[in-house]
N, C-alpha and C positions, 0 to 999 in steps of 0.2 A: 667428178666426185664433189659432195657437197662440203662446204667451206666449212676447213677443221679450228675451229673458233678458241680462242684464249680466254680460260675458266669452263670449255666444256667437259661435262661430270664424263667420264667412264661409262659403261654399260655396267648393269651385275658382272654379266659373263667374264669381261675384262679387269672387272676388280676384282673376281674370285682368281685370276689366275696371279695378280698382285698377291694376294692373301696367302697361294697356297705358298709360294717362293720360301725356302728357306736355306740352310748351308748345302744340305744335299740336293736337296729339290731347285732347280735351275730352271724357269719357264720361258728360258730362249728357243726359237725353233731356228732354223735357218736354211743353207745349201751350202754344195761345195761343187762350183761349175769350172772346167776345163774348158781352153782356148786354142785354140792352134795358131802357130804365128806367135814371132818375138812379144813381149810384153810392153803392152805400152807406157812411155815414164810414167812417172808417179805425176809430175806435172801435169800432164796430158789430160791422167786418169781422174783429177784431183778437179779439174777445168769442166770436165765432162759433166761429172755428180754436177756440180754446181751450177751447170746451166739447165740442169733438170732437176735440181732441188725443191723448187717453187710447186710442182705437182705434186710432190707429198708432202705440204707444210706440216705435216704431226711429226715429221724428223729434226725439226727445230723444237720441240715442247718436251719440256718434260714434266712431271709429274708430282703433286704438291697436294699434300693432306691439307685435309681442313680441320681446322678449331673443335676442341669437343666433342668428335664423331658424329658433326650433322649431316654427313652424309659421306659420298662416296669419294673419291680424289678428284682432284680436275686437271685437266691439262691447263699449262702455263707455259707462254713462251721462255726459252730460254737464254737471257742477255748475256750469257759468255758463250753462246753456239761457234764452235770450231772445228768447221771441217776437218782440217786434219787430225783432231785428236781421234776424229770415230773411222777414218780411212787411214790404213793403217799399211806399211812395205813392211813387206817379209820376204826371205828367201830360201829355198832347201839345201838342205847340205846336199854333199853331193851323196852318191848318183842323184839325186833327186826324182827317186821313181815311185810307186804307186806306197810303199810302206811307210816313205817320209813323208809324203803326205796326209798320208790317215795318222800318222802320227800327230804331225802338225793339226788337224783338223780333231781330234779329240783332246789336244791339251787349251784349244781356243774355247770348246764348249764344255770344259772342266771349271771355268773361272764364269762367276757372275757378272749381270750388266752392272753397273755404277747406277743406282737409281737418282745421283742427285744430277745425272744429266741424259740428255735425251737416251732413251735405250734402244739402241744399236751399236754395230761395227760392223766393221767389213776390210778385211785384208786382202791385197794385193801383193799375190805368192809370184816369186822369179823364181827362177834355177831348174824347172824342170824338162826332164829328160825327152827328148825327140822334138824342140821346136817345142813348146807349148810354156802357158801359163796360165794361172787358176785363181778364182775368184772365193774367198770362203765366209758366207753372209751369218751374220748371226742377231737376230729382232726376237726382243719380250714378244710372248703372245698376246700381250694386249696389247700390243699396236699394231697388230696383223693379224687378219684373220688367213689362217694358213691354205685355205680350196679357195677363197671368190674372190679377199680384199687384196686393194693395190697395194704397192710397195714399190722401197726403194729400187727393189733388184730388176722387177721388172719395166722402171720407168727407161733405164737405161739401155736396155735392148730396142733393135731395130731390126724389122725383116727385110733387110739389106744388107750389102757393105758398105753404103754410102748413108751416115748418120742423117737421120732427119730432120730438120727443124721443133724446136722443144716448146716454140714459141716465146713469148714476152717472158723474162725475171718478173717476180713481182713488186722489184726493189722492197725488200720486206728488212722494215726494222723489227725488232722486237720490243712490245710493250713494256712497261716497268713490272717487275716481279707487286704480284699482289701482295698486300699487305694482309695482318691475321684479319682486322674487320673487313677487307674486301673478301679472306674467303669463307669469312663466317657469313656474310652476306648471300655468296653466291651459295652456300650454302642452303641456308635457309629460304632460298628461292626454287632451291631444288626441288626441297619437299613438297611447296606450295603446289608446283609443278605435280608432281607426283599424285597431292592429292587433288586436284584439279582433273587428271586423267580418270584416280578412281572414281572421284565422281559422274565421270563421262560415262566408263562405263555401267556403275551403277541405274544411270538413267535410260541406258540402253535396253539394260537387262528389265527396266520396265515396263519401256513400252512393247519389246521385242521379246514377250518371256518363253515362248515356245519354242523357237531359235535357240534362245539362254541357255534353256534346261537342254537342248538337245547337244548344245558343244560341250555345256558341262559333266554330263554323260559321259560323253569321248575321253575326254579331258579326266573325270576318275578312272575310267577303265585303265587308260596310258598311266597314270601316278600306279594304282594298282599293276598293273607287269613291270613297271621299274622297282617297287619296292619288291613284289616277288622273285625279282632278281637279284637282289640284292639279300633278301631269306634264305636263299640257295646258291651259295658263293664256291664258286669252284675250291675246289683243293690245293691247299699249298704246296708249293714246286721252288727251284732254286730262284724260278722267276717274281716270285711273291715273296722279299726278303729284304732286310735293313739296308741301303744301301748308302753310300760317302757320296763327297764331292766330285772325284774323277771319273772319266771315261775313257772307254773302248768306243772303236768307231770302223764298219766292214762295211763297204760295198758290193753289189752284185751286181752283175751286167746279164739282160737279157733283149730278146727281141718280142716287139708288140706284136707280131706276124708269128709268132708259136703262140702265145695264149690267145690272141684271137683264132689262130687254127684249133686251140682245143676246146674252147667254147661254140665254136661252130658245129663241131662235130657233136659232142656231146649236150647242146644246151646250155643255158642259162646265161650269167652275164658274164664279163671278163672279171670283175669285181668277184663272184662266186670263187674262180679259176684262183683268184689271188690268196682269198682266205683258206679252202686247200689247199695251196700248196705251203702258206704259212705252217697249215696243221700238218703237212708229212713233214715239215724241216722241224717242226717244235718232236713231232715223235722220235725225227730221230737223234734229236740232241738229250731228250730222257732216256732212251736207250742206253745212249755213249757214257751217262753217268751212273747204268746200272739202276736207273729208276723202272720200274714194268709200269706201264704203260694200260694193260686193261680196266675197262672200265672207268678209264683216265682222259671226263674233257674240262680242256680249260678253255676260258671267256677272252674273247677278243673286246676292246673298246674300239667302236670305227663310229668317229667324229664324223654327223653328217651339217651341211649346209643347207640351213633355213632363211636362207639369203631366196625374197622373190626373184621370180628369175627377169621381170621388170626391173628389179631394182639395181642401177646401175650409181647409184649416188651415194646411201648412204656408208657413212664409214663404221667402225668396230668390227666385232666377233660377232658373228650370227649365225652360231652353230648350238647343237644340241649331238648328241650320242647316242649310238645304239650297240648292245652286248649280243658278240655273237658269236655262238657258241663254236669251240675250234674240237673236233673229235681225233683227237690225238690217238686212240682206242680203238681205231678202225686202222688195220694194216694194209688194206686193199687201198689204193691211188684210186680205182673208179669209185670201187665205195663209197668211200670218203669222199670224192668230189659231190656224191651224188647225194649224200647228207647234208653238206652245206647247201646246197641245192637246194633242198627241202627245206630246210629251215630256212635257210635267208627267203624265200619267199614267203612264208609262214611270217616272218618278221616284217615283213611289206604288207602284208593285208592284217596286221599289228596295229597298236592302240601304245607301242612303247616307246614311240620318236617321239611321238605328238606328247605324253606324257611326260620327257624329257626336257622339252620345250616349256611346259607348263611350269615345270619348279623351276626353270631357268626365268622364266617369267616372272615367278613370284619372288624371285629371288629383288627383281627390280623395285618393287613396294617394302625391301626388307632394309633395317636398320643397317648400319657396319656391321655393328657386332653379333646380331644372326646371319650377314650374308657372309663373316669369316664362318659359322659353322656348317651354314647350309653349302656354301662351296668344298667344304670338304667330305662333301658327302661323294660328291666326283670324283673322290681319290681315293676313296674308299677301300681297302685291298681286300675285302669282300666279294667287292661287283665283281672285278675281272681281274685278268690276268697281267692282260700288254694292251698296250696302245696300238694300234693298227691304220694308218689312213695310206688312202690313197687318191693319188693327184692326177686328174689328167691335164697335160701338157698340150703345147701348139705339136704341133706336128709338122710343121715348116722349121727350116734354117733359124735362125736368129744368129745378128752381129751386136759383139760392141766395140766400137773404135775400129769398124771395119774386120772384126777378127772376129771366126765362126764360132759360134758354143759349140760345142763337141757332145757332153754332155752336163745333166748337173741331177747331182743325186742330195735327195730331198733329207734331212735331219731333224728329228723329231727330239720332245721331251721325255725323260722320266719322271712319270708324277706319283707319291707319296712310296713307299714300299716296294718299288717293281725295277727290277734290273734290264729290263730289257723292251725298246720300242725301234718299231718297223715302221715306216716311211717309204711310199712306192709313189715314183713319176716317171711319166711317161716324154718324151721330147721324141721328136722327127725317126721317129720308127723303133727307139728305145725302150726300153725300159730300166731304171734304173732304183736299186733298191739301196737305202741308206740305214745300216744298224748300228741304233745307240746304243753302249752297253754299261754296266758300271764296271766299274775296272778292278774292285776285286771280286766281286761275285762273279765275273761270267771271263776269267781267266782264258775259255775255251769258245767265245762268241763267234770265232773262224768254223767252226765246226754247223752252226746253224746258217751261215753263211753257204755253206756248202749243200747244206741240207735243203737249201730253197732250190739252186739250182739243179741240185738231182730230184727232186720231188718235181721242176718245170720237166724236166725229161723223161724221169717217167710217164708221164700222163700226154706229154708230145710224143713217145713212141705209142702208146697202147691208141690216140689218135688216129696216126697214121696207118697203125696197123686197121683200125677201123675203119677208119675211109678208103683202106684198099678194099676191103671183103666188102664195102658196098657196092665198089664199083662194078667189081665182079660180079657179083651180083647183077648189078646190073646188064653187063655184057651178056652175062649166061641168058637172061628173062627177054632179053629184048625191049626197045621202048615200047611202057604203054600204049596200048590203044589210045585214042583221041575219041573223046564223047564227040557224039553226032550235032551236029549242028541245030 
């Protein structure tokens, strides 16, 4: 990773999620991973971060407006960094089983980060039930980008039981905190930056004008389908609603070998299979409240990564979004797969990512105080509904302190008006689904929980039922003939 430097500015992307932050709105993502095997001390655990600290130095920075509003925040090292204030022991009462848990883990992502020190935390859970103990991460989205960028959580994993070498400390002191003229300077250096790039491109687009006009093309078509989207805002549901500071927090457990069997069978990608069965668990939670459901679809937001796939170094957020559409109004399980189907392809041979990308883009030539407006354009309760992503995972073991991950189920944000976001990752044959919810609009978020995995079984029975009548099929017909040579 490239070297996370003291006074560098933010991305847009990571300052709009600074902006959007308020009492309700909480822009921490995190995990909550299970371990099997005693827990290891706190000492131990404490010795571990720290001899692998040095590979994520932005966990030492934190965050320092600048003078005036000339530009964006910047990182700054920070000279009271203390580990133990951000690693954190805890324990469960007893039993200490799967309820005190999610308890535990939605009153930790009810409470904001301390912006005047670096943002994270991460506790270290004892007490629980059958031999195990659990890890609960919690990082501002702008210091992680949640599909590509490194992190604390993952530095300290190893695909062994026997810990690896983390390499040299980088005995790193911490610089003196900048002062206002240091960051009115860096400041003002920004800009110069900034307009030094638009220059670049400007000169580009001179010599290079037929190229110019042809991406700029793309580039309106894509602003035109995100602002058409945004003219066309799904309908208000209990999911598009005022929401507080606390949360609900449901886990679901499934296996990666049932929705790859039903994408197999029926086409398209696992990603298709996921947003289906979002839309049979979101129908049958408007059901359960007496809401009908015809003619009723609501807008999924699924964060994509525009991270090249070269690119192994740089750090932030380098993502964009795309809305897509969940047909809650279709009662059939094949149907309904078979709609998202259609459209998420439709949405691939689209002009609506890349347009996404665009205002995220311009968001970067924008002042503060239009990139606080234009960031809330992303939160829009117009666009869409919920938030939706999905993560794929290693697929191998993973240790830490020699103790196997079990699983860890992925936590997402609420952002502006919306009571409800879904987080899917995948680990060593898993799948595991993580629901935020607000805690008093979705009193009943157990109920959507349930709804995901009767909606996977539906569509894994009517599978199986289909890949028998091929087989058959095929036994009755005989193998093909063989073309002639």
């Amino acid at each position: 990773m490239a070297p996370q430097q003291h006074l560098d500015s933010l991305s847009a992307v990571d300052a709009s999620f600074l902006l959007q932050e308020g009492d309700a709105t909480h822009m921490h993502i995190g995990a909550l991973a299970t371990f099997e095997g005693p827990p290891p001390s706190y000492e131990a655990f404490i010795a571990h971060i720290r001899s692998r600290l040095h590979l994520v130095p932005r966990y030492r920075q934190k965050i320092a407006e600048l003078p005036l509003g000339v530009g964006r925040p910047v990182w700054v090292d920070d000279p009271n960094f203390n580990l133990e204030y951000h690693v954190r022991n805890s324990a469960l009462p007893t039993p200490g089983g799967e309820e005190e848990l999610r308890r535990l883990t939605s009153r930790i992502f009810s409470q904001r980060l301390d912006r005047t020190k670096p943002l994270w935390e991460m506790w270290l859970v004892q007490g629980l039930e059958d031999n195990r103990f659990a890890l609960i991460t919690k990082t501002h989205h702008c210091l992680v980008d949640g599909i590509a960028g490194l992190d604390l959580m993952t530095t300290l994993f190893d695909t062994g039981p026997v810990p690896r070498e983390a390499g040299d400390d980088d005995g790193w002191l911490p610089r003196p905190e900048p002062s206002q003229a240091d960051l009115l300077a860096s400041g003002v250096k920004g800009l110069v930056e900034t307009g030094l790039e638009i220059a670049g491109g400007l000169a580009g687009a001179v010599t290079r004008p037929q190229a110019t006009l042809g991406k700029l093309r793309e580039r309106l078509e894509g602003i035109g389908e995100v602002a058409w989207a945004g003219l066309n805002p799904p309908p208000p549901t209990p999911l598009t609603t005022e929401i507080g500071p606390h949360r609900r927090f449901e886990v679901v457990r499934e296996r990666l070998t049932d929705l790859k069997e039903i994408k197999n069978v029926f086409g398209g990608t696992v990603n298709d299979v996921v947003l289906a069965v979002v839309a049979g668990a979101l129908a049958k939670f408007m059901l359960s409240r007496g809401i009908r459901t015809e003619g009723l679809e609501l807008r999924a937001c699924v964060p994509v990564s525009v991270r090249p796939g070269d690119d192994h170094t740089s750090g932030g957020n380098q993502l964009t979004q795309i809305l897509c559409p969940l047909p809650v109004y279709i009662d059939d399980p094949l149907a309904r797969l078979e709609n998202v189907k259609e459209t998420m392809g439709g949405l691939k041979d689209s002009k609506q990512a890349m347009g996404a990308t665009t205002i995220a883009s311009m968001e970067d030539f924008a002042p503060p105080t239009i990139l606080a407006q234009a960031s809330r354009l992303h939160f829009a309760s117009r666009m869409y509904t919920l938030l939706v992503t999905n993560i794929p995972g290693p697929q191998i073991p993973l240790y830490v302190l020699g103790r196997e991950l079990q699983e860890v189920v992925p936590v997402a944000f609420l952002g502006g008006n919306r009571s409800l976001a879904i987080a899917i990752m995948s680990y060593n044959g898993g799948v595991y689904i993580g629901l935020i919810g607000d805690y008093d609009a979705l009193p009943d978020l157990d109920i959507i929980a349930a709804g995901l995995s009767e909606s996977i079984a539906e569509l894994l029975l009517l599978a199986r039922l289909e890949g028998g009548r091929r087989l058959e099929a095929e036994v009755t017909q005989g193998p093909r003939p063989r073309a002639p040579r």
